[in-house]
C-alpha positions in Angstrom: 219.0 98.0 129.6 218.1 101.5 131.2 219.9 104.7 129.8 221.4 104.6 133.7 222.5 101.1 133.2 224.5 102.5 130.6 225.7 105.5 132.0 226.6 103.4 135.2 228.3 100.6 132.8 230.7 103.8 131.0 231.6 104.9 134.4 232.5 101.6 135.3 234.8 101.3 132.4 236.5 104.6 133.3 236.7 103.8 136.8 238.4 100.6 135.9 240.6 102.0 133.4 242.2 104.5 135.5 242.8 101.7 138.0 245.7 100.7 135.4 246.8 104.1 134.8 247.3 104.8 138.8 249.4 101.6 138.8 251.3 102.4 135.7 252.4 105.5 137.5 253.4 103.8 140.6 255.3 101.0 138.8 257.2 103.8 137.2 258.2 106.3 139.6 258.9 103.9 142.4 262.4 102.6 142.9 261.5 99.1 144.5 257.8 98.7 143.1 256.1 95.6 144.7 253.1 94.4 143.1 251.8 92.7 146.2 252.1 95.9 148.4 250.6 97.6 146.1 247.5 95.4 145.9 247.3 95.7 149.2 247.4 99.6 149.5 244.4 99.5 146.8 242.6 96.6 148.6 242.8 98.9 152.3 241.7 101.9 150.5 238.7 100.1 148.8 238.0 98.9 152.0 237.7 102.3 153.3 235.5 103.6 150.4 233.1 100.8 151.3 233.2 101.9 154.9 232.4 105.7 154.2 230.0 104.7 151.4 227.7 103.0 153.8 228.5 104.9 157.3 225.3 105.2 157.8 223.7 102.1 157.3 226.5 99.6 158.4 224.8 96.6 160.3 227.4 93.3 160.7 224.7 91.7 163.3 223.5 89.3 160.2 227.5 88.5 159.7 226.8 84.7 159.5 224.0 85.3 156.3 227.1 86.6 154.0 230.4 85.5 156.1 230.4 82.5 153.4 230.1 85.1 150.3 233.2 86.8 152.0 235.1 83.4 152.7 234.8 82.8 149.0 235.4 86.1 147.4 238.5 86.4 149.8 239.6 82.9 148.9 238.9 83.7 144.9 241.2 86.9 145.0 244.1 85.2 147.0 244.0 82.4 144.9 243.9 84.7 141.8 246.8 86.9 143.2 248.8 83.5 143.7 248.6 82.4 140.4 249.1 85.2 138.2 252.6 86.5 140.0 253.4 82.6 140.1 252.4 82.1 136.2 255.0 85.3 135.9 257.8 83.5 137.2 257.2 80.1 135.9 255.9 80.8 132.0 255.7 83.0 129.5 254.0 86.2 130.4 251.9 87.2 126.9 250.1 83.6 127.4 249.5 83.8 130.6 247.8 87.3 130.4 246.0 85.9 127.3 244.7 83.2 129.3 244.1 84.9 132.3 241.6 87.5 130.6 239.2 84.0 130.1 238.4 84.8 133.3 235.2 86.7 132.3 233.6 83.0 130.5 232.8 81.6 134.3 230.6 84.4 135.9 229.1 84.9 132.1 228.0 80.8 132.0 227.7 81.1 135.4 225.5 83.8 135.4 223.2 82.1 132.9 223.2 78.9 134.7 222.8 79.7 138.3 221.9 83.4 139.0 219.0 82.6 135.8 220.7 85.5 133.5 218.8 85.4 130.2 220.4 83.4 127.2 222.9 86.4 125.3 221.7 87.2 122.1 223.6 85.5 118.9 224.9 89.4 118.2 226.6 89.6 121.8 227.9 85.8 121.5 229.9 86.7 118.6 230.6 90.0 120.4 232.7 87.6 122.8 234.0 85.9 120.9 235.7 88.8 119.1 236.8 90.1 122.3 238.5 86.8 122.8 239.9 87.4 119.6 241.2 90.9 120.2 243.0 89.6 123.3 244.5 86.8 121.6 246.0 89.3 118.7 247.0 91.9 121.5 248.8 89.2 123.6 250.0 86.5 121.3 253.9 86.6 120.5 256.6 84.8 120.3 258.2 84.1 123.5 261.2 82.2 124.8 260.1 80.5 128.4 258.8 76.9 127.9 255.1 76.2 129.2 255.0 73.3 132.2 253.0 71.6 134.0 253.6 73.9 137.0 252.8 77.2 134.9 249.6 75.2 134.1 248.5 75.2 137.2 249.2 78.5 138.4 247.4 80.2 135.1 243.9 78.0 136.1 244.8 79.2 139.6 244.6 83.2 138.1 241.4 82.4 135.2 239.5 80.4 138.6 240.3 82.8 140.6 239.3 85.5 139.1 236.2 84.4 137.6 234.7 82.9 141.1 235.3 86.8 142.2 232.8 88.0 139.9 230.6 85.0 140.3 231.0 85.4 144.2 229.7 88.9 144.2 227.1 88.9 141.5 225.6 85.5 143.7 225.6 87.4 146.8 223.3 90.5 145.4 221.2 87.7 143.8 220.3 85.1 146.4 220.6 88.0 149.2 218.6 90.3 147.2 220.9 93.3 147.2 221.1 93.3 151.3 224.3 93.3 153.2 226.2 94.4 150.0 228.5 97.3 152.1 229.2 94.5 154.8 229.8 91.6 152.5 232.7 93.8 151.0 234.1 95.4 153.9 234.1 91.7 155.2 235.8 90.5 152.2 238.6 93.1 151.4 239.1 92.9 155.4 240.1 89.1 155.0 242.2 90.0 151.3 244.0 92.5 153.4 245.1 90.1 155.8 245.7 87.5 152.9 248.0 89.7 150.8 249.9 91.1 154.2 250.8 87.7 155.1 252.3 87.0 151.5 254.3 90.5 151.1 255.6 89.5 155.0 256.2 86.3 155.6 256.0 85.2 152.1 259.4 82.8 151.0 261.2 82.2 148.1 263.0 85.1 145.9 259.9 86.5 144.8 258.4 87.4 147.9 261.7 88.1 150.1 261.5 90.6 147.3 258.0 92.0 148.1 259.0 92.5 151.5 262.2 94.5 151.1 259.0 96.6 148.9 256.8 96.2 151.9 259.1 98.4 153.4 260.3 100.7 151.2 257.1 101.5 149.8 256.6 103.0 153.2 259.2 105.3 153.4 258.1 106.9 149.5 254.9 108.5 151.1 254.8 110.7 147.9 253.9 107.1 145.8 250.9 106.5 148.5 248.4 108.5 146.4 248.9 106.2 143.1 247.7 103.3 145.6 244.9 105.3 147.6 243.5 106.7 144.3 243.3 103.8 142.6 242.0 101.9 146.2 239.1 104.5 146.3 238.3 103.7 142.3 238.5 99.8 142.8 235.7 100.4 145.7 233.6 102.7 143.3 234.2 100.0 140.2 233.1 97.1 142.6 230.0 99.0 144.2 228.5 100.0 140.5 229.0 96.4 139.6 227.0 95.7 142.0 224.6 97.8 141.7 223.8 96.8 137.9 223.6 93.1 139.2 220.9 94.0 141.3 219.4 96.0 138.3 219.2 92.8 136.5 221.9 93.5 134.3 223.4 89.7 132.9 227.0 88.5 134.2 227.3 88.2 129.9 226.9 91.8 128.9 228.6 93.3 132.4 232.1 91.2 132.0 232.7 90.9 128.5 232.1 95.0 128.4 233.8 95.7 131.1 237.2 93.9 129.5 236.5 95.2 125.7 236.2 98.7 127.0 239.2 98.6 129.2 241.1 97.1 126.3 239.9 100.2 124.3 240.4 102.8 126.5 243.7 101.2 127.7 245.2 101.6 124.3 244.0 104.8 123.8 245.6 106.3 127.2 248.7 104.6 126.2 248.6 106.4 123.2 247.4 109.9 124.4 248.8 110.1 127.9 252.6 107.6 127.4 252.8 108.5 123.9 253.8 104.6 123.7 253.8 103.6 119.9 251.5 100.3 119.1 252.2 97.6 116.9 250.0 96.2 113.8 248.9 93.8 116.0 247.5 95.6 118.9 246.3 98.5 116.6 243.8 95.9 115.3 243.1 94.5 118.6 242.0 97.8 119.1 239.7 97.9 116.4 238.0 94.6 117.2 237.3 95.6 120.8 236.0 98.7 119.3 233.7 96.4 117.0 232.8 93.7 120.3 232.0 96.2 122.8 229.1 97.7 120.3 228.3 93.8 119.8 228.0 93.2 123.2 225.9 96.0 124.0 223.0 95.6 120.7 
């Protein structure tokens, strides 16, 4: 790796990070927080940062050469989005989260498998797997909801999901040799946005009915919009750098694993600094060890 693979890899943790810290602000000042309306505030906004970022360039006449990357990375989120508010309501949430950040072992085997990423190094496989430590000490507790069959389901829903996002996009750069990238996004969070409007709509059950009393009120607090715009425009930056180090040769198994080891680092810290929220034993050494994997991972 390239000192500006680097420097594009830290901004990509920063840009990621702040994503959470947007919607840790929204979650708090709002008085009927929806998490589906807001996804679907940062997904439009994305959008739009794709739209301006390539205004100039823009050609959807070869739609039908990436439409099936879009189809796939649409289907991936939605499917992603489904489970993990599902798992929520269904199981115990520590688990699920715990589970869920797995995610990042399909696009690293993946990556090695299909897009032809070079074997990791034996320094950055034990790299991951204390990251997958860390997040097992920072997520592990005792909880009282039983785990079914259902909640089963609905966490492979979230770790599939999300995993055949990253695999989606990394593919596309790949086999398409870093054409169409612009349009295959646009295309994409054009058919997320229609995904995630129809579930905060015409979603049923409690959960949703719910999302769409949000739906609403989230329009009428225009002061909360910027929380969801901000972090919109920082997803689309986060997304077009990953990109770009995919088609600077940069392996699915050093982008991912970093990418969750420094957002566990730097989401403790601006819990710490900017919340003042006090940390157990346990996530104060979860801390430590994705201190300790993310200079593994990057050797």
């Amino acid at each position: 790796m390239t000192f500006i693979d680097y420097a594009i890899l830290i901004s990509v943790l920063f840009s990621a990070t702040i994503q959470g810290i947007f919607a840790k602000e929204y979650f708090v000042k709002a008085k009927h927080s929806s998490p589906i309306v807001y996804s679907l505030c940062t997904v439009v906004f994305a959008l739009i940062f794709f739209v301006i970022s390539g205004l100039n360039s823009l050609d959807f006449s070869p739609i039908l050469k990436y439409l099936p990357y879009s189809v796939c990375f649409a289907a991936a989120y939605g499917t992603a989005t489904c489970g993990s508010k599902l798992a929520l309501k269904h199981g115990p949430m520590a688990l699920g989260t715990l589970f869920g950040a797995c995610s990042l072992l399909i696009p690293t085997v993946l990556g090695i498998i299909v897009l032809g990423d070079e074997m990791p190094s034996a320094v950055r496989i034990v790299g991951l797997v204390v990251l997958l430590v860390s997040l097992a000490v920072a997520n592990l507790k005792k909880e009282d909801a039983r785990i079914t069959f259902l909640w089963v389901i609905f966490v492979l829903m979230n770790i599939i999901g999300n995993g055949f996002c990253a695999f989606t996009q990394a593919s596309q750069v790949k086999f398409q040799k870093g054409l169409y990238g612009n349009e295959f996004m646009i295309t994409s969070l054009a058919l997320v946005t229609i995904i995630l409007a129809c579930i905060a709509i015409f979603g049923k059950g409690q959960k949703t009915q719910e999302q769409s009393v949000g739906f609403v009120t989230y329009l009428r607090e225009s002061k909360l919009w910027i929380f969801g715009i901000l972090a919109g425009l920082a997803n689309g930056y986060t997304n077009l750098m990953v990109m770009q180090l995919v088609a600077r040769n940069v392996p699915q198994s050093v982008i991912q694993p970093t990418v969750s080891a420094g957002g566990l680092v730097l989401t403790v810290a601006a819990a710490v600094l900017l919340y003042k929220e006090k940390q157990s034993k346990a996530k104060i050494i979860s801390f430590a060890l994705g201190a300790v994997s993310l200079v593994l991972l990057n050797i």
